[in-house]
N, C-alpha and C positions, 0 to 999 in steps of 0.2 A: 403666752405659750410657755412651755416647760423650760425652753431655751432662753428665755428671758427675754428674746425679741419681743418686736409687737406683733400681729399676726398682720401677713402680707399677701395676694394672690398669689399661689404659687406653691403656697407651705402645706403640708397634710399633717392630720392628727391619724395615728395609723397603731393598733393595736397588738399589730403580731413582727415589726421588725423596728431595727436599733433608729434611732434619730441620727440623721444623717444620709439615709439611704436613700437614693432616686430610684423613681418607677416613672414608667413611660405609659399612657392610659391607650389601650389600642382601639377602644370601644367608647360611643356615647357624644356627647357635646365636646369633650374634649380630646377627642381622641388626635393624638399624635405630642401630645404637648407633655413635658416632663414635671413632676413633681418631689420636693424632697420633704421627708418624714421630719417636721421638725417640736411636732408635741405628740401629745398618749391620748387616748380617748377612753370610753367606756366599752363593756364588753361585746357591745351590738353592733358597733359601726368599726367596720375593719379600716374604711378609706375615706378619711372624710378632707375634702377641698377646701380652702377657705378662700369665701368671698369676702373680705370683708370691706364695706360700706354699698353692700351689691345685695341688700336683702329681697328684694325681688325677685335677682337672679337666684338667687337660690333658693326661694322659693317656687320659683319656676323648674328647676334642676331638682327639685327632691331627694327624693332614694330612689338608686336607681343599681341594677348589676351592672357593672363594667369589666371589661378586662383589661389587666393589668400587665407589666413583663420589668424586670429589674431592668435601670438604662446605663 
């Protein structure tokens, strides 16, 4: 990740605000659970979750619209 972590459940790569910032997901598989922005992504994916060692699950979860709210 940008932060030099490793990437953990929890972290978002997030393209339009600072690292560091929590959003609360209102919508979708996760909705109610908080996230904090802690790497950049590409110009297509505004919110992206990481699973990782959960590639099923997110294969299973794809792209999906969600709604968002700063937490």
């Amino acid at each position: 990740m940008f932060t030099g972590e490793r990437t953990y459940f929890g972290a978002v790569a997030m393209t339009r605000d600072l690292l560091g910032t929590s959003w609360r997901v209102l919508t979708g598989p996760f909705a109610g659970d908080v996230f904090t922005v802690r790497d950049t992504y590409g110009a297509y994916t505004q919110f992206d979750i990481a699973l990782p060692g959960q590639c099923d699950r997110a294969r299973a979860y794809g792209r999906q619209r969600i709604v968002i709210e700063p937490a």
